[in-house]
C-alpha beads as a LAMMPS data file, in Angstrom:
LAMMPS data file: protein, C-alpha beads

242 atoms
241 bonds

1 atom types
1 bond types

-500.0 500.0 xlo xhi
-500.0 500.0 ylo yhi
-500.0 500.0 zlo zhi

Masses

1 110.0

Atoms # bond

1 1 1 -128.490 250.313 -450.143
2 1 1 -130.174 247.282 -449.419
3 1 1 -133.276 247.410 -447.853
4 1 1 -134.124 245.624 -444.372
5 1 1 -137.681 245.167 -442.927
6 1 1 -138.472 247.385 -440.198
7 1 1 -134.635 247.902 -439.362
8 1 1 -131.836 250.508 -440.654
9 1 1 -130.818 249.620 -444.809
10 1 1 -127.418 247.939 -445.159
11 1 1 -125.086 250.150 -446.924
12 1 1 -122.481 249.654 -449.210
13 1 1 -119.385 251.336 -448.574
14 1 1 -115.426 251.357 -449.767
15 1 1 -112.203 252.165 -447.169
16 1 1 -108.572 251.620 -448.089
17 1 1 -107.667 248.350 -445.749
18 1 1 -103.564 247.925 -446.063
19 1 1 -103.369 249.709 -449.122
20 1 1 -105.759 248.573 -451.175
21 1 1 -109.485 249.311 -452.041
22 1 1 -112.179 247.205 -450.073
23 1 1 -115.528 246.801 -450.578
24 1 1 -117.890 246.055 -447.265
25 1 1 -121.129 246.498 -446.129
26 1 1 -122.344 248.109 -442.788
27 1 1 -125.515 248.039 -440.764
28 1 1 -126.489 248.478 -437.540
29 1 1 -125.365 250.321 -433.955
30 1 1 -123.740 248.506 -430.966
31 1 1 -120.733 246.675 -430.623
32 1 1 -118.641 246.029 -433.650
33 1 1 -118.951 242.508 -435.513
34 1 1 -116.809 241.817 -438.230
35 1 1 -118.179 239.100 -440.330
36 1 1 -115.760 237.166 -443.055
37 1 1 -116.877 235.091 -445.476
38 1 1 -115.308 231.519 -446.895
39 1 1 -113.086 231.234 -449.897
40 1 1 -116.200 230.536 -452.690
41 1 1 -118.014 233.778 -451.619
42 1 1 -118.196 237.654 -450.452
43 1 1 -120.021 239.890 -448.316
44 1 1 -123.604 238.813 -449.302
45 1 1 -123.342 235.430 -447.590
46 1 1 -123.839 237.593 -444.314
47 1 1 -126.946 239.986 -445.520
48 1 1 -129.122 238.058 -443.669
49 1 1 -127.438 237.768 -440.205
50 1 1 -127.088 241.399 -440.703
51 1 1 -130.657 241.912 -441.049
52 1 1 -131.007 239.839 -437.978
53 1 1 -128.399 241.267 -435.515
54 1 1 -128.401 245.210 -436.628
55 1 1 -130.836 246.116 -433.793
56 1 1 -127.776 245.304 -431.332
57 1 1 -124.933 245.826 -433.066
58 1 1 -122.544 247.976 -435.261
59 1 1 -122.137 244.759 -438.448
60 1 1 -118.797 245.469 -440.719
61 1 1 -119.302 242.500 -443.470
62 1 1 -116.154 243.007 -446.107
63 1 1 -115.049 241.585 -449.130
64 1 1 -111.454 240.051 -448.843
65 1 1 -108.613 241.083 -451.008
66 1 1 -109.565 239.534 -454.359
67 1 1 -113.334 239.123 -453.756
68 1 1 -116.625 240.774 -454.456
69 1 1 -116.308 244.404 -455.183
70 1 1 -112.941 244.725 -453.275
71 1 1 -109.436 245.439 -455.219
72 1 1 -107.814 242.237 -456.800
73 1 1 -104.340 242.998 -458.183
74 1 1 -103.889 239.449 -458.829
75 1 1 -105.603 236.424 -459.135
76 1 1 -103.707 234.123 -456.156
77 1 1 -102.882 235.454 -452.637
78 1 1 -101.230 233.656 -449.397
79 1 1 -102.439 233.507 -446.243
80 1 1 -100.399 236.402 -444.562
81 1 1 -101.977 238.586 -447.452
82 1 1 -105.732 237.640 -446.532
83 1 1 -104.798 238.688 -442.863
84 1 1 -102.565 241.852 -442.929
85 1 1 -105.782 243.157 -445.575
86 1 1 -108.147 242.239 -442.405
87 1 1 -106.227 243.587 -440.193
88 1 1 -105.698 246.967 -442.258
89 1 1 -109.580 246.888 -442.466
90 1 1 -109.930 246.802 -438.717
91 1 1 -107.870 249.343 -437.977
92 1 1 -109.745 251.851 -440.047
93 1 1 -112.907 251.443 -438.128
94 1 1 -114.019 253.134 -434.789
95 1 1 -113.036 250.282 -432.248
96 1 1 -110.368 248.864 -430.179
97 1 1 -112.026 245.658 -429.606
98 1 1 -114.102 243.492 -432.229
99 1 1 -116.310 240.541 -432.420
100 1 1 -114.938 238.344 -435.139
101 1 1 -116.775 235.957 -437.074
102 1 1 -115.302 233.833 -439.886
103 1 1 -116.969 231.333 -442.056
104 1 1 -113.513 228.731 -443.645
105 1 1 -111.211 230.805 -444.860
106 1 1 -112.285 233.967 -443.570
107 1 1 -112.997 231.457 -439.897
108 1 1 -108.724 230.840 -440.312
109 1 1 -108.400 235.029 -440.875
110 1 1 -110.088 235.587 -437.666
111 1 1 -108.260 232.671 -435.779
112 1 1 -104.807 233.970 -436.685
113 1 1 -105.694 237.410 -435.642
114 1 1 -106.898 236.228 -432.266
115 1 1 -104.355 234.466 -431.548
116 1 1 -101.898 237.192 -432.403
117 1 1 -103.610 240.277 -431.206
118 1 1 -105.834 238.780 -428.404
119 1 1 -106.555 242.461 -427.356
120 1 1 -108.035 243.448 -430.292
121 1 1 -111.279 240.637 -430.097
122 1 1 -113.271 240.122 -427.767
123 1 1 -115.484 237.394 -428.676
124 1 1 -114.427 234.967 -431.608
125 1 1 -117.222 232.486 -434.073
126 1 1 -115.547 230.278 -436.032
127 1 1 -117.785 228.390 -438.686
128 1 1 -116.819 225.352 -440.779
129 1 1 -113.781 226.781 -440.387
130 1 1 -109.764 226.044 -442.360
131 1 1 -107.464 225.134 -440.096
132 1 1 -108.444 222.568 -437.782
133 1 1 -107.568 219.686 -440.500
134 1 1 -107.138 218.411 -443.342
135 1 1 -108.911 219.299 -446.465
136 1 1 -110.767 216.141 -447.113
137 1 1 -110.179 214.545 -450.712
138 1 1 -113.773 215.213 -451.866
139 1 1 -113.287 218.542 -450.983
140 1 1 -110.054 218.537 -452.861
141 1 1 -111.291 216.774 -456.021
142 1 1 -114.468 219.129 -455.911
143 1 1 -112.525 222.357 -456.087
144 1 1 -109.807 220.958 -458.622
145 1 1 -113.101 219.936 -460.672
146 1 1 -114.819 223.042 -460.494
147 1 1 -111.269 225.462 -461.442
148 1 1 -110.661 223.148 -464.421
149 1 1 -114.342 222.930 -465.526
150 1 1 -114.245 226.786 -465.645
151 1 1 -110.888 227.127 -467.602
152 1 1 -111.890 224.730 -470.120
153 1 1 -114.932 226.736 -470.593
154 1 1 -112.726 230.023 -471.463
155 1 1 -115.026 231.063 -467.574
156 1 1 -113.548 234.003 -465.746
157 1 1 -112.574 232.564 -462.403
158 1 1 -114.558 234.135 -459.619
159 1 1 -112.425 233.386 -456.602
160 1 1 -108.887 233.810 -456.413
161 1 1 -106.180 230.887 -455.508
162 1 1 -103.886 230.227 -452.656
163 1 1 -100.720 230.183 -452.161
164 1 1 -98.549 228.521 -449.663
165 1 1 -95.318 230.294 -447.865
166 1 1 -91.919 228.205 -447.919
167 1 1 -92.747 226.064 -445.090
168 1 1 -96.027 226.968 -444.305
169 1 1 -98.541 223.906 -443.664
170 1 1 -100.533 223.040 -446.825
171 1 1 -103.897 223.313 -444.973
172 1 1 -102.835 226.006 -442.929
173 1 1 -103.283 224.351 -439.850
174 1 1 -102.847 225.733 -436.497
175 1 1 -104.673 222.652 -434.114
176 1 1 -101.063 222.917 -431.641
177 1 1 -101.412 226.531 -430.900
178 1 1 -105.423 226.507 -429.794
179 1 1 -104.428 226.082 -426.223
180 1 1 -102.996 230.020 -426.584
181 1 1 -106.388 231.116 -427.710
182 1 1 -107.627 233.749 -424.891
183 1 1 -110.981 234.770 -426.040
184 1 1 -114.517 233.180 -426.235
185 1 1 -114.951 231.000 -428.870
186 1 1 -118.256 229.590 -430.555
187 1 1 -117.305 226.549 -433.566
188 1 1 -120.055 225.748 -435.334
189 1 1 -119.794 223.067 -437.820
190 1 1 -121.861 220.767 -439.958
191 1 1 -122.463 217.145 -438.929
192 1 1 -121.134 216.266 -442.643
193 1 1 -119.103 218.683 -443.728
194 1 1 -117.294 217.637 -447.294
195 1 1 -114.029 219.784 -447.264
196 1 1 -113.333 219.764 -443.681
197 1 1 -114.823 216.556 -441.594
198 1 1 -115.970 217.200 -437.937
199 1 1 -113.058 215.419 -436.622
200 1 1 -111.496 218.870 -436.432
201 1 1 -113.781 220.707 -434.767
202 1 1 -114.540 217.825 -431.897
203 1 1 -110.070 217.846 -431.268
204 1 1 -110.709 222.000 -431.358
205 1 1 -112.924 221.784 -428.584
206 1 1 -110.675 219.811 -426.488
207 1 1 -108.153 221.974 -427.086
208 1 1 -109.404 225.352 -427.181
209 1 1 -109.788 226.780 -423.090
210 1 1 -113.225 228.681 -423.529
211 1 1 -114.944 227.211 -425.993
212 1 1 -118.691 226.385 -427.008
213 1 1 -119.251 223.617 -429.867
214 1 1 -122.347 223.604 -431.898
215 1 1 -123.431 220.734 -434.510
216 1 1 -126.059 221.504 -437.102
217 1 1 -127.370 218.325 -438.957
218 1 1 -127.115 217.302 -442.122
219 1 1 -124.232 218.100 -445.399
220 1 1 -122.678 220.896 -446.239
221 1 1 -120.015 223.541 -445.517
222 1 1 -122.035 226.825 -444.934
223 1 1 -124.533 226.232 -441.996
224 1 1 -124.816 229.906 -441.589
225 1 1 -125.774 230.052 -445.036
226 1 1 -127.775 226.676 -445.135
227 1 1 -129.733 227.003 -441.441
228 1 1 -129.804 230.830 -441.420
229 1 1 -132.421 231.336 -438.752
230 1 1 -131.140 228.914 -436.470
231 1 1 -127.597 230.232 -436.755
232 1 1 -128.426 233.527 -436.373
233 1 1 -130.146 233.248 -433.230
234 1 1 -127.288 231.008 -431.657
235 1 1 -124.838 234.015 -433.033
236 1 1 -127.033 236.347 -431.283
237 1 1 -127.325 234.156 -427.753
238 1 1 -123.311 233.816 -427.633
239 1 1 -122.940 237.463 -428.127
240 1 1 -125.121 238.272 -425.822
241 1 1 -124.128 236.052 -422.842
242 1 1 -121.643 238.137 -421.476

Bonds

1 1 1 2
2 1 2 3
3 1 3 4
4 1 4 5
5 1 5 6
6 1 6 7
7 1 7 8
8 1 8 9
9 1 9 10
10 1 10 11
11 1 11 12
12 1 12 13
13 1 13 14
14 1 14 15
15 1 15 16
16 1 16 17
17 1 17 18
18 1 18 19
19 1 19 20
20 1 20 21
21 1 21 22
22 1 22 23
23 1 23 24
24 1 24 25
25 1 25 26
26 1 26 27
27 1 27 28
28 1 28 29
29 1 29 30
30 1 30 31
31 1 31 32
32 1 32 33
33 1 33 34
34 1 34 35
35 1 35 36
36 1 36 37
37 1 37 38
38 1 38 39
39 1 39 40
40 1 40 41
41 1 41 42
42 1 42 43
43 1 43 44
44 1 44 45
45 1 45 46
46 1 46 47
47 1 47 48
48 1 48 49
49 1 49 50
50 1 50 51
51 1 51 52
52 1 52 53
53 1 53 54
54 1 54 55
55 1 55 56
56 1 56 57
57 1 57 58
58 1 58 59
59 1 59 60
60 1 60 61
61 1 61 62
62 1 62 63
63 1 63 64
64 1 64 65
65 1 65 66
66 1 66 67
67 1 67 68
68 1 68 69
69 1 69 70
70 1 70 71
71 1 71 72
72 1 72 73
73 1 73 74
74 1 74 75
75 1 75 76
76 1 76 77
77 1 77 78
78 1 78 79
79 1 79 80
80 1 80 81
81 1 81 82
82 1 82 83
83 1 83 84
84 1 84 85
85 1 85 86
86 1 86 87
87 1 87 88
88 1 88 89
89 1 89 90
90 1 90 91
91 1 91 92
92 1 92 93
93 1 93 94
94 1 94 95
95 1 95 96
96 1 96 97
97 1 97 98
98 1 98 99
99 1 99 100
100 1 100 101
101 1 101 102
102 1 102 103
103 1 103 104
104 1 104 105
105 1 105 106
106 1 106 107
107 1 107 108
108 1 108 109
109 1 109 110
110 1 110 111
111 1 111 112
112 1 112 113
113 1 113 114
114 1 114 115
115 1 115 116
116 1 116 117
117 1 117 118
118 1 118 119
119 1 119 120
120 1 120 121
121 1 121 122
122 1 122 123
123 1 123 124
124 1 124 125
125 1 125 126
126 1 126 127
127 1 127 128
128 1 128 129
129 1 129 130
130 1 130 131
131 1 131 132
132 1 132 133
133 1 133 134
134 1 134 135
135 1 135 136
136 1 136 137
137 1 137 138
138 1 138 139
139 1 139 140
140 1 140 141
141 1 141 142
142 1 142 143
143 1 143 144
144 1 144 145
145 1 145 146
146 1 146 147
147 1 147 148
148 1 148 149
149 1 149 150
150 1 150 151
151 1 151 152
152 1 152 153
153 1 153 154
154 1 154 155
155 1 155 156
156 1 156 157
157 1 157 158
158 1 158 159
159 1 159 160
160 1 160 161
161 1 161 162
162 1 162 163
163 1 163 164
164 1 164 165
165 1 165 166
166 1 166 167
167 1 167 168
168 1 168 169
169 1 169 170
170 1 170 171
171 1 171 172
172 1 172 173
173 1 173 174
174 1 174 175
175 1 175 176
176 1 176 177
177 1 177 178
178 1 178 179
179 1 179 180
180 1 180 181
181 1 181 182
182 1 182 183
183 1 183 184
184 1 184 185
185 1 185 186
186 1 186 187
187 1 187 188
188 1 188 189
189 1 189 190
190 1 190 191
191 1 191 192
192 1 192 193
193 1 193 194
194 1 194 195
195 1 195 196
196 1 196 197
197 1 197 198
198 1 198 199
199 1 199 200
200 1 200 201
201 1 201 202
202 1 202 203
203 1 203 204
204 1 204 205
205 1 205 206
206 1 206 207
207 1 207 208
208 1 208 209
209 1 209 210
210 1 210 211
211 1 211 212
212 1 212 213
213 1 213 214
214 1 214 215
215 1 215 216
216 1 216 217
217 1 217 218
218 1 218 219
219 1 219 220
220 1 220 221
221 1 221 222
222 1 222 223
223 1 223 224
224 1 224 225
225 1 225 226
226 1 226 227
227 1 227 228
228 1 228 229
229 1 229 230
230 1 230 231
231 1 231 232
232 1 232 233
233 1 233 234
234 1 234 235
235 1 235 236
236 1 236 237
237 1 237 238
238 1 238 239
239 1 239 240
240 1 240 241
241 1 241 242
């Protein structure tokens, strides 16, 4: 359990999610919230917004195949594995209809499923999220740096890798199909973001038809993580302005 100030404890739970064991945390009554975190993290980058939002709602923050405390059968995973998981994972839980918020790759998870299964959310927050762009060279060489530095250290490597389908985009970009997207949509983005600029997110919001576009200052690629407070009360204002 981890304990919360003055609300309900977050609890740490396991379900099977497309046949495999995953790890998530849960806090809260209300409306369900799925929150997914980015490809160099887990569950714990959300304890906070969890904290901040259980008074109103039901909060479902898992570990993606391959992450945290959730099953990893192998070390690299595509796309379409990352989503069917997610999807197995919402299907187990008492709810037709989900908020879905996704920080990078766990932002692109919650994209595809919108835009496949537009019944099944009904409000979408995409932060910093893959998709949109490309991923900028920095952001390359900084990931390429930090795999190598930890093999050449004999360092267990915490996150898994990606692989790409036959044909599949290398940054899994979906910019041409945002004009299908039915549901609300918050972006959130940093003003300097090193893996994915803000180019993408200002083209999003032209394209996507109900859309709201926030900019926190300053660098980074986590502003839910970096800004907390601030981001958790604009999370809590767009869910609430129904």
């Amino acid at each position: 359990m981890i304990e919360s100030p003055g609300d309900s404890a977050i609890q740490s739970l396991q379900l099977r999610a497309d046949g495999h064991q995953a790890h998530y945390l849960m806090a809260g009554s209300g409306p369900s919230v799925i929150l997914l975190h980015g490809g160099a993290s887990d569950s714990s980058d959300w304890v906070e917004t969890m904290h901040a939002l259980s008074h109103s709602y039901s909060l479902y923050a898992p570990d993606m195949l391959g992450y945290g405390l959730s099953e990893r059968p192998k070390s690299s995973y595509y796309l379409s594995e990352f989503i069917e998981f997610t999807l197995g994972f919402l299907q187990e839980l008492d709810s037709d209809s989900h908020i879905l918020v996704g920080h990078s790759l766990g932002g692109r998870v919650c994209l595809e499923i919108a835009l496949r299964y537009p019944e099944m959310v009904h409000r979408l927050v995409l932060v910093d999220t893959v998709g949109f762009g490309r991923l900028a060279r920095w952001g390359m060489y900084l990931s390429a740096f930090m795999h190598w530095f930890r093999k050449g250290l004999s360092l267990e490597q915490p996150y898994p890798r990606f692989l790409k389908a036959a044909g599949e985009d290398k940054d899994w970009r979906c910019i041409g199909r945002l004009p299908e997207l039915k549901v609300p949509t918050l972006v959130v983005w940093n003003q300097r973001d090193p893996y994915y600029p803000l180019a993408g997110a200002l083209r999003a919001k032209e394209l996507i038809p109900n859309v709201r576009l926030e900019i926190f200052p300053g660098y980074g690629h986590a502003p839910h993580v970096q800004r907390r407070g601030h981001f958790n009360s604009l999370l809590l204002d767009f869910l609430s302005n129904d």
